[in-house]
C-alpha positions in Angstrom: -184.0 -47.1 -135.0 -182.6 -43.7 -136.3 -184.2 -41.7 -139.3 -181.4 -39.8 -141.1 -183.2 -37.1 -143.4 -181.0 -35.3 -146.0 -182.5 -32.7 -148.5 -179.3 -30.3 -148.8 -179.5 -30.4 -152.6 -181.8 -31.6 -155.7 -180.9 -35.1 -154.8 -182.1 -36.0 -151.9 -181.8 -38.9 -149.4 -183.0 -40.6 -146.7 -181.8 -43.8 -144.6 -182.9 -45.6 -141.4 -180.1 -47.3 -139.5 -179.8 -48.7 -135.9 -176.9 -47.7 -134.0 -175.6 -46.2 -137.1 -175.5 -49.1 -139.1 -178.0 -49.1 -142.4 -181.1 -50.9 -142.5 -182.7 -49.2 -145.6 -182.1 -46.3 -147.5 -183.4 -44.1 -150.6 -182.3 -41.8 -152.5 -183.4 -39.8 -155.8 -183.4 -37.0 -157.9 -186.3 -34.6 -156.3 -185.3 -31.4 -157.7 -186.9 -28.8 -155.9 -190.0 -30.9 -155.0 -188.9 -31.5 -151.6 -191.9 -30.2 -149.9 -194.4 -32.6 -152.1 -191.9 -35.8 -152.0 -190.1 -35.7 -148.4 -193.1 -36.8 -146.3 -194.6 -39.6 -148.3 -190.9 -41.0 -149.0 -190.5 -41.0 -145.2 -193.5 -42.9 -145.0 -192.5 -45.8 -147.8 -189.3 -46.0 -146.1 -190.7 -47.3 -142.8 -193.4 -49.2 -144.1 -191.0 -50.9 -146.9 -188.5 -51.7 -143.4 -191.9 -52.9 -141.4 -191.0 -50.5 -139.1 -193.5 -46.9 -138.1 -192.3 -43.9 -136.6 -192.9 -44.9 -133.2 -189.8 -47.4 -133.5 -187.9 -44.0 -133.9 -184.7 -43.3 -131.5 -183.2 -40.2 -133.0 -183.4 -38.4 -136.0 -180.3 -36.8 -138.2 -180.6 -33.8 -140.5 -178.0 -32.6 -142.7 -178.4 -29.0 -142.3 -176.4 -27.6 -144.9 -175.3 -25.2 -146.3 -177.7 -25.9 -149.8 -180.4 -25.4 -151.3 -182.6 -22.9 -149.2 -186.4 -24.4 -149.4 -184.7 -28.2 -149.6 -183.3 -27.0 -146.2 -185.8 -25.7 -145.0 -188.3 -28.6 -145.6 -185.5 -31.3 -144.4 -184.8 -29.8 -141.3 -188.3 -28.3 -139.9 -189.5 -32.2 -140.8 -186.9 -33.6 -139.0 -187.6 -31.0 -135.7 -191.9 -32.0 -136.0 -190.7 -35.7 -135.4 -188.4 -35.0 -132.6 -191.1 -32.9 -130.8 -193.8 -35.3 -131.9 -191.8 -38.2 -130.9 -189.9 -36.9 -128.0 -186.4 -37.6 -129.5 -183.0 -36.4 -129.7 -181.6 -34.7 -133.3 -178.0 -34.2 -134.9 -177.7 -32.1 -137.3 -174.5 -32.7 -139.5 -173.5 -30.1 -142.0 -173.2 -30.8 -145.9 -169.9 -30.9 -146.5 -168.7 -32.7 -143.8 -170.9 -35.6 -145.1 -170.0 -35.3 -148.3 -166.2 -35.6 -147.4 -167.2 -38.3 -145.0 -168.5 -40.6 -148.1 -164.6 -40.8 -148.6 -163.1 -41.0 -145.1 -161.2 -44.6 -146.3 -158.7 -41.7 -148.4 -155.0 -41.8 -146.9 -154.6 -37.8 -147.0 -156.9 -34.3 -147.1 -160.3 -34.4 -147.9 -162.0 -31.4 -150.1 -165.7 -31.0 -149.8 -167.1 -28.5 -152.7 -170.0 -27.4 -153.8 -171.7 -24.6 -156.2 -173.0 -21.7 -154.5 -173.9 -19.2 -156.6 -172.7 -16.0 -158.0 -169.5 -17.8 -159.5 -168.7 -19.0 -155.5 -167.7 -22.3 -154.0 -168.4 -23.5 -150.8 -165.9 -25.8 -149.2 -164.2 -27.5 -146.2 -161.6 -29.8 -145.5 -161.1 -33.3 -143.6 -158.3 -35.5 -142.2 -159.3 -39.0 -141.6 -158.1 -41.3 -139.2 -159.2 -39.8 -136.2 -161.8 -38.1 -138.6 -161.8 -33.9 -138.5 -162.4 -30.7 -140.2 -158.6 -29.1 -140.9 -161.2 -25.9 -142.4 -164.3 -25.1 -141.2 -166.7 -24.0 -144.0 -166.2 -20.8 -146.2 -167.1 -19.5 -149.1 -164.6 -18.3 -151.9 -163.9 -17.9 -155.7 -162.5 -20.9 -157.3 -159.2 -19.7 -157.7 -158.9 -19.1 -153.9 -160.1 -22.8 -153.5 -157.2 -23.7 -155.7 -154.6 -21.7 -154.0 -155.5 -22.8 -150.6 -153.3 -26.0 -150.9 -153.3 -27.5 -147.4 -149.3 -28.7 -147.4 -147.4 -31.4 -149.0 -149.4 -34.4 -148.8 -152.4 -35.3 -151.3 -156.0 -34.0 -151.1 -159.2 -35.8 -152.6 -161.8 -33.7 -153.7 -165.2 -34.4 -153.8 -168.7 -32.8 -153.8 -169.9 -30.7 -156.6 -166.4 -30.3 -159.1 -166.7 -29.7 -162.7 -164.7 -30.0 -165.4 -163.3 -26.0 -165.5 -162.1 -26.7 -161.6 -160.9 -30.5 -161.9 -158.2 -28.6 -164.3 -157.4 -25.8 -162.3 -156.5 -28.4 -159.4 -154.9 -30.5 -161.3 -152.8 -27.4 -162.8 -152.0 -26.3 -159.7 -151.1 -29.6 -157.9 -150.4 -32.5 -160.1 -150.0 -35.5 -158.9 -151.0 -34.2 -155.4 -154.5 -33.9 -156.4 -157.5 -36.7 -156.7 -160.6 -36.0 -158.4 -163.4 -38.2 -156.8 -165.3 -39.9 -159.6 -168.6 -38.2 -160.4 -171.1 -41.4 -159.4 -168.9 -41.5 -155.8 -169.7 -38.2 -155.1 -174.1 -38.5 -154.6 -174.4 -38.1 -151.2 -176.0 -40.9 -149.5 -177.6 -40.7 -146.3 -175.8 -43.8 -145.1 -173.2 -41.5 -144.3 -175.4 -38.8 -142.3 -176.6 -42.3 -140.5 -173.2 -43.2 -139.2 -171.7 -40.1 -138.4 -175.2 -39.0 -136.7 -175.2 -42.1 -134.4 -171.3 -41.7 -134.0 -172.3 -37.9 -132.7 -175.4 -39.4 -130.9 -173.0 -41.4 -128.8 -170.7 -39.1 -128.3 -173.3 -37.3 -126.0 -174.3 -34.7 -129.1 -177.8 -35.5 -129.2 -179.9 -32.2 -128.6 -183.3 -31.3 -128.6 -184.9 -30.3 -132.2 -184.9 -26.6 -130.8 -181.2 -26.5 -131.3 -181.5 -27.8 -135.0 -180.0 -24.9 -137.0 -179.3 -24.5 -141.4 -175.8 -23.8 -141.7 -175.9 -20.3 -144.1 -172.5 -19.1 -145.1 -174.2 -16.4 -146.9 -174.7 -13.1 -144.5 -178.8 -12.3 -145.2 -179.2 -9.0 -147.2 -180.3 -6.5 -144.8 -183.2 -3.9 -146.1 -182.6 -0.6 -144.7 -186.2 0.8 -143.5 -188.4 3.2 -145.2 -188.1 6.5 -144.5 
């Protein structure tokens, strides 16, 4: 049985699956509580499957980029278990999952979220064999916008308000699809497929190698003189 462990944002999830395919899941709005919330929901989730931790085989983390202490808390939980419990981790970035939620879409896939400081992050997807066509960046809307990937349609998904959904659709008509607000909440379901899809691939490594994706250079303080 897998734990798939996803706090990348104020909604957080989490799912257990075996081979990839769900068992249980939960999800819910935890704000920034993450580090009072994760643990205990961890432990409702098994004993509401009649399952403990010792029926673990792997663990996936979404690890980001996001919300820094959500991060943080998701990922350094999910690295405990794997030392505790001797088990192999994948870690999965954000927007790759969220984009994954719509891997059934015919063309480009548009992952998007807020990340301060009027930026977006974003990457793009091809299903069908499933891929990233742009690896994660940050940029100002209007770049997003400009950066049209061809001829063909493009879904986007994630974290897109109203003032962007009209941009795109300004700038590409008929060649743009806005997913639906309630298909966007990222579900752990998805981290759980993908993770045992990686897992199986020979991706597994040890919780050591678990890393947050940070798109964001750190500030660096020059020292005192």
């Amino acid at each position: 049985m897998e734990l798939s462990i996803d706090t990348a944002s104020e909604t957080a999830s989490l799912a257990l699956s075996r081979e990839g395919v769900l068992q249980a899941e939960v999800t819910w709005r935890c704000r920034r509580n993450h580090t009072a919330e994760l643990l205990p929901t961890i432990e409702r989730l098994l004993s509401q499957a009649g399952a403990t931790k010792r029926e673990l085989t792997a663990v996936f983390a979404c690890i980001g980029p996001g919300m820094y202490t959500g991060l943080r808390v998701g990922v350094s939980s999910a690295q405990g278990l794997a030392y505790a419990l001797k088990l192999p981790v994948v870690g999965i970035g954000r927007l790759e999952l969220d984009a994954y939620q719509h891997a059934a879409f015919p063309g480009r896939i548009v992952a998007v979220h807020r990340a301060g400081r009027g930026e977006l992050a974003w990457a793009a997807y091809r299903p069908r064999p499933w891929r990233q066509v742009t690896a994660p960046r940050l940029d100002w809307p209007a770049d997003l916008v400009a950066a049209r990937g061809g001829r063909g349609r493009s879904l986007f998904c994630g974290e897109v308000d109203d003032e962007l959904a009209a941009a795109i659709a300004e700038a590409l008509g008929d060649r743009a699809v806005i997913a639906a607000e309630a298909a966007s909440v990222r579900r752990a379901a998805s981290l759980a497929e993908l993770g045992y899809r990686r897992l199986a691939d020979g991706e597994g490594q040890g919780p050591e190698a678990l890393r947050v994706i940070y798109l964001r250079p750190a500030a660096i303080v020059p020292p005192k003189r």
